[in-house]
C-alpha positions as CSV (number, residue, x, y, z in Angstrom):
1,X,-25.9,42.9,-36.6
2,X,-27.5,45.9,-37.8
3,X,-29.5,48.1,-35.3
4,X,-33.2,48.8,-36.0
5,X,-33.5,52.1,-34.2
6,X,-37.1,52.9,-35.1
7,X,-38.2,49.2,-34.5
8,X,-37.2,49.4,-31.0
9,X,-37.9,53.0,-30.1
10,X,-42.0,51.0,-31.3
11,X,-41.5,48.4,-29.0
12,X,-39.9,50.0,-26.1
13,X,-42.8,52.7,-26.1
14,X,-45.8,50.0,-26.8
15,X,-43.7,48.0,-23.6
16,X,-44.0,51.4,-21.6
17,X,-47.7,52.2,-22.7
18,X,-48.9,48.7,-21.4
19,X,-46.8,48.3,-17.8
20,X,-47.0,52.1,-16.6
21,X,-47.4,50.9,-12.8
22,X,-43.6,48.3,-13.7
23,X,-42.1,51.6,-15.5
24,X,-43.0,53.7,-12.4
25,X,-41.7,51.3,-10.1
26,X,-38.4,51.0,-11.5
27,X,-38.1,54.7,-12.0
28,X,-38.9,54.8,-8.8
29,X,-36.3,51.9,-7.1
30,X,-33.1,52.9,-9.1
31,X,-34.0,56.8,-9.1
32,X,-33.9,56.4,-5.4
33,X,-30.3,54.4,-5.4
34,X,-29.2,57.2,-8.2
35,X,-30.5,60.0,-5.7
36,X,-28.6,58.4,-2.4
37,X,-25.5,58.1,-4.7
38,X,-26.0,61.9,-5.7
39,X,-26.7,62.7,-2.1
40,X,-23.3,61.2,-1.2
41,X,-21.9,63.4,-4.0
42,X,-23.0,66.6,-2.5
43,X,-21.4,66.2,0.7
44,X,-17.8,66.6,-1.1
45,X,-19.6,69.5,-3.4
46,X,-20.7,67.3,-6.1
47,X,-17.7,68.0,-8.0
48,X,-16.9,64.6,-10.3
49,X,-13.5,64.6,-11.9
50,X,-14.0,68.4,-12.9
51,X,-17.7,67.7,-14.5
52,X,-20.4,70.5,-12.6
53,X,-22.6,70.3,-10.1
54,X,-25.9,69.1,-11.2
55,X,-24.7,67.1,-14.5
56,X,-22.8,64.4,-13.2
57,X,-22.9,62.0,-16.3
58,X,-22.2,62.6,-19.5
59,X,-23.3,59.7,-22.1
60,X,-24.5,59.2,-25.4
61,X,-26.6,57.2,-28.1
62,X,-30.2,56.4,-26.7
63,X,-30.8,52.4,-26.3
64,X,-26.6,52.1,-26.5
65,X,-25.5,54.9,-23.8
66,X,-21.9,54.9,-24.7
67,X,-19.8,56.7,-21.7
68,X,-17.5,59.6,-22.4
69,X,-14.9,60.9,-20.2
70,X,-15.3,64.0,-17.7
71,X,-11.6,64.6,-17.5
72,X,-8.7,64.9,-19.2
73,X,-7.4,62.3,-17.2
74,X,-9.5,59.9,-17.7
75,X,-10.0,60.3,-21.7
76,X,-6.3,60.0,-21.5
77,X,-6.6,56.2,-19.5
78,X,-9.4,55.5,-21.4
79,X,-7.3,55.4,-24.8
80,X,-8.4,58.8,-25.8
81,X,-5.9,60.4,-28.2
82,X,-5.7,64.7,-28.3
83,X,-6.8,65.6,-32.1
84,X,-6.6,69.2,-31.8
85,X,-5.8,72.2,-29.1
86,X,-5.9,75.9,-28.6
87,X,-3.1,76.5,-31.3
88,X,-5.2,74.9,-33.7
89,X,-8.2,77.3,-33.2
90,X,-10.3,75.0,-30.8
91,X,-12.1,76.0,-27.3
92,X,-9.9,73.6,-25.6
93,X,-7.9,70.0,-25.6
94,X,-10.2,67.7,-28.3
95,X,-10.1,64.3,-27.4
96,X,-11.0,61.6,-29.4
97,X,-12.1,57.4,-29.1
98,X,-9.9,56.3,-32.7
99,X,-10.5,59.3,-34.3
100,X,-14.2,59.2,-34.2
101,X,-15.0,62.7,-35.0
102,X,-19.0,61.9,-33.8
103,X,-18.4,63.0,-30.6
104,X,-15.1,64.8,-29.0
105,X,-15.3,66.2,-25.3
106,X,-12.5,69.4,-24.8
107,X,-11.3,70.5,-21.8
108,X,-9.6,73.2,-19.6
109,X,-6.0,73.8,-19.3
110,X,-6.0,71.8,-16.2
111,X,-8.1,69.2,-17.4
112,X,-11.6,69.9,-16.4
113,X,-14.4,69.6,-18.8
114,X,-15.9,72.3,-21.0
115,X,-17.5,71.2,-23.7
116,X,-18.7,68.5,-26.4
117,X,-17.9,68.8,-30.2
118,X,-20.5,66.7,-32.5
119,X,-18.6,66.6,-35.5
120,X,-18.7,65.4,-39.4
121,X,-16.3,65.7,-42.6
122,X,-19.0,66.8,-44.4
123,X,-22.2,67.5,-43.0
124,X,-23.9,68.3,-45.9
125,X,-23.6,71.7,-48.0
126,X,-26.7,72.7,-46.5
127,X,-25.2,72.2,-43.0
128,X,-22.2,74.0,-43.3
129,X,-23.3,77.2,-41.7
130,X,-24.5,77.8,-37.8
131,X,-25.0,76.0,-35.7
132,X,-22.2,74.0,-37.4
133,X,-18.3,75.4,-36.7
134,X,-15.5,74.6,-39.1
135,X,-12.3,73.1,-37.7
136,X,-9.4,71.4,-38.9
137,X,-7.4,68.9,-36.2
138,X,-3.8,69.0,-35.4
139,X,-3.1,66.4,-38.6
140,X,-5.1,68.7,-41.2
141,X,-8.4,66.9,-41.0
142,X,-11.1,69.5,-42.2
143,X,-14.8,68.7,-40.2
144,X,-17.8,70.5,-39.2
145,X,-18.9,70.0,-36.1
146,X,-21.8,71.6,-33.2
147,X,-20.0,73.0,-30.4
148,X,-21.7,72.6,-26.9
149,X,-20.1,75.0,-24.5
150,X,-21.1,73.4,-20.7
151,X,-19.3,76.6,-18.9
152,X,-17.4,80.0,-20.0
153,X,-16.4,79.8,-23.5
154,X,-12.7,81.4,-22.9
155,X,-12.7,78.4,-20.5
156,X,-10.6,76.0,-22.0
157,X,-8.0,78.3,-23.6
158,X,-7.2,80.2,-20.5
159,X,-4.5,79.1,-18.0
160,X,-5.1,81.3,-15.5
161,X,-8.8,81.1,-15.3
162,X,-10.0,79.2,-12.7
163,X,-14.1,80.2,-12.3
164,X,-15.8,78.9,-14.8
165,X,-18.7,80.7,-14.0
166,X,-22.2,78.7,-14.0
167,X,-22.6,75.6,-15.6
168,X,-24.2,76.4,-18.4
169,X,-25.2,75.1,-22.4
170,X,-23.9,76.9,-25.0
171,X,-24.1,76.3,-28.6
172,X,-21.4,77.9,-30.8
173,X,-22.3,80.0,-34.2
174,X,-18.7,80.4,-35.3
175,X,-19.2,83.9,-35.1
176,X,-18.5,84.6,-31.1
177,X,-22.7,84.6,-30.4
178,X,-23.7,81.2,-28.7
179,X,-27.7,80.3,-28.6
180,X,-28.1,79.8,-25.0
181,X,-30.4,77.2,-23.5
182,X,-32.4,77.7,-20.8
183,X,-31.4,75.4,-17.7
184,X,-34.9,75.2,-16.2
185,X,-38.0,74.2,-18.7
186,X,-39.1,77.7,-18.7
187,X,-41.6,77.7,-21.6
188,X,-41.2,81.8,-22.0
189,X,-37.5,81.6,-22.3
190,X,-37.2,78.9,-25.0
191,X,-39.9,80.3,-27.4
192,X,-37.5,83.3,-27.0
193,X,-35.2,81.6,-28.6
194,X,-37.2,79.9,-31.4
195,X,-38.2,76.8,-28.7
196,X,-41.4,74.8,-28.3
197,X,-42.1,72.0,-26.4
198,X,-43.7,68.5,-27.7
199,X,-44.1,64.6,-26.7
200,X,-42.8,63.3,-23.8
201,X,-40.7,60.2,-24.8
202,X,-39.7,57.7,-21.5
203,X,-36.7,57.1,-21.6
204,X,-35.4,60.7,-23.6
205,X,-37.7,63.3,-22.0
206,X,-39.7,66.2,-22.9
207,X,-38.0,67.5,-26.5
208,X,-38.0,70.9,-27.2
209,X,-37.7,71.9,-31.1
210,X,-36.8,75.3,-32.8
211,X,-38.7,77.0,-35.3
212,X,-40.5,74.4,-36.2
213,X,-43.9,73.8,-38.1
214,X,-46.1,71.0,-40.5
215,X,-44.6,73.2,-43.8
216,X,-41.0,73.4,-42.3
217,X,-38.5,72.1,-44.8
218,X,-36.4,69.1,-43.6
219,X,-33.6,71.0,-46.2
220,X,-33.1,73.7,-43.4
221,X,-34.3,72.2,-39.6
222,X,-32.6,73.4,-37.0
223,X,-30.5,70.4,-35.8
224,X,-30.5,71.3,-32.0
225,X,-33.1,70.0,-29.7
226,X,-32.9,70.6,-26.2
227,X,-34.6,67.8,-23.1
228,X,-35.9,68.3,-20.5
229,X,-37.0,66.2,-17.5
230,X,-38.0,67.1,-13.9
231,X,-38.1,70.7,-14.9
232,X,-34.7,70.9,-15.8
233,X,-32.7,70.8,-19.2
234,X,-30.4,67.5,-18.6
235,X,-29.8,66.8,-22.1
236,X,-29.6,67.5,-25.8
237,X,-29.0,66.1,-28.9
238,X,-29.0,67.1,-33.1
239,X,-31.1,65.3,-35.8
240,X,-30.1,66.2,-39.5
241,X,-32.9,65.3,-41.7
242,X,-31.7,67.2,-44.8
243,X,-31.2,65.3,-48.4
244,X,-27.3,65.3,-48.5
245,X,-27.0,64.8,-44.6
246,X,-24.0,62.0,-43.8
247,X,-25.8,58.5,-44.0
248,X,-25.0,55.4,-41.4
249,X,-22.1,54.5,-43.3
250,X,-20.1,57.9,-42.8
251,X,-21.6,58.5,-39.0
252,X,-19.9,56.5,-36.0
253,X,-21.5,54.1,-33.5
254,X,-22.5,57.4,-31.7
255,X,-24.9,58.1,-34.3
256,X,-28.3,56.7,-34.3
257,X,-30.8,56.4,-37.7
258,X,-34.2,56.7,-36.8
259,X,-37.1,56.6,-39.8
260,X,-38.3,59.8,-40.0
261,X,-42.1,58.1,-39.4
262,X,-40.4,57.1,-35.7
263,X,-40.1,60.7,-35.1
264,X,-44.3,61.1,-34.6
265,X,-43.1,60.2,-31.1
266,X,-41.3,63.4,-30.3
267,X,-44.1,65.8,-31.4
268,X,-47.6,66.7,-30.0
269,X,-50.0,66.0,-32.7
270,X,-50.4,67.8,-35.5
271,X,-46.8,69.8,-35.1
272,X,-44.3,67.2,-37.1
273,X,-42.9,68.9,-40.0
274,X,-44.8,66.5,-42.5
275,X,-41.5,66.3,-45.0
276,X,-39.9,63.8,-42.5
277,X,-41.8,60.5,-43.2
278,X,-40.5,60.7,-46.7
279,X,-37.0,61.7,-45.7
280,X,-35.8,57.8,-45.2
281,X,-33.5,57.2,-42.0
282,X,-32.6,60.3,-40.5
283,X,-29.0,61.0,-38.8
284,X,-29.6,61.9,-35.0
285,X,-27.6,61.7,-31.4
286,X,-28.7,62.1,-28.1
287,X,-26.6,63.4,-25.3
288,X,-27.0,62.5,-21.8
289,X,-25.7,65.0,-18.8
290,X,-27.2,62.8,-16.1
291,X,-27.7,59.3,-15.4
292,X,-29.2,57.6,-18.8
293,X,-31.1,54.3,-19.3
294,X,-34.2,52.5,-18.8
295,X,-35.5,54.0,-15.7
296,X,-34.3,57.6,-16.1
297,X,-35.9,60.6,-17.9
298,X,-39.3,60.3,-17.4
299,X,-40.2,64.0,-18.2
């Protein structure tokens, strides 16, 4: 059954907008069971299967909220299969769910992880440049793919490190330069880096957009947008809006494809490029670092 992602982001929003006292109150009941859960956490040092501190989910697909693994071991008992390693030029141990190149956690040498690889065979000429990384897997599979770096980027090739440093997000150029995200929704530091902030969506969070405008092209957006929620950056996601850009038929379940008229929801008034309503169903995903779902991210 096909899933009408711009229908219900509409009805889940006009739901929200008419019971804001319900919406608080759940945020409110299964925040606090989240938080006492967390709380627990911290006593052992809120380490969870090798995932950092404060980002102890890791999820993706809004409305779906598909569950990846946060260890080696586990992607391994899950039925993940190893697509690539450090010999084949990648930060770390690629896993994959049936080769699904959509969306491929790597970790450390001893299994911790490092990182998250949105991938595609072909992007879209336009798309094959930064923030997008070439790779080929173990088997010769050629893809493209944005490469989120969640602490040091020599991290996962390195047996004998063992501080990762600072959780961190990190996106790759290809190049050895990352554009690094600000943790905290510091509005100084991410229009230093091309970021402003617009809507609030429930559900998503506050998104933050780079170098965007009413006149941008939707040939050459910036695919990156960074969320944030409480003050702090918790997740991220990409949203391809160019002409050739992969349609639903070449993207996996990870993918969602949003009309480009659903996307007046994630700006302030007045700041959507004004190409996108014309662009047909866009190509986006939405990753999650903490708990996901209908009463999380609030802004």
């Amino acid at each position: 059954k096909v899933f009408h992602y711009s229908t219900l982001i509409m009805r889940i929003s006009a739901i929200l907008a008419t019971l804001p006292t319900l919406a608080a109150a759940g945020h409110s009941i299964f925040g606090s069971i989240a938080d006492a859960v967390n709380a627990t956490e911290t006593v052992t040092g809120m380490v969870k299967d090798g995932w950092v501190d404060n980002w102890t989910d890791l999820s993706s697909t809004w409305a779906k909220y598909y569950s990846t693994p946060t260890s080696e071991s586990e992607a391994i008992s899950s039925g993940w299969t190893k697509v690539m390693g450090c010999e084949d030029g990648a930060p770390g141990s690629v896993y994959a769910d049936g080769g699904d190149l959509g969306h491929m956690p790597f970790f450390s040498q001893s299994g911790s992880l490092v990182g998250l690889m949105l991938g595609f065979e072909d992007p879209g000429d336009s798309s094959k440049q930064a923030p997008f990384v070439e790779y080929a897997t173990s088997s010769g599979t050629d893809f493209w793919a944005v490469t989120a770096h969640f602490a040091d980027p020599d991290a996962g090739c390195s047996s004998g490190l063992t501080d990762y440093g600072d959780h961190r997000l990190w996106f790759a150029n290809g190049d050895g330069s990352y554009l690094k995200a600000p943790l905290s929704q510091d509005d100084d530091a991410l229009a230093d880096i091309g970021y402003t902030g617009d809507a609030c969506f429930v559900t998503m969070g506050r998104h933050y957009w780079k170098d965007v405008s009413p006149d941008a092209s939707c040939e050459t957006l910036y695919p990156i947008f960074l969320l944030y929620n409480s003050g702090d950056l918790n997740a991220f996601g990409i949203a391809m809006a160019h002409s050739d850009r992969p349609t639903e038929a070449e993207t996996s379940k990870r993918f969602e494809h949003p009309g480009g008229s659903a996307l007046t929801m994630f700006f302030d008034s007045g700041k959507m490029p004004s190409c996108l309503p014309d662009q047909g169903d866009l190509t986006t995903q939405h990753v999650y670092l903490t708990p996901s779902g209908l009463f999380h991210n609030y802004c």
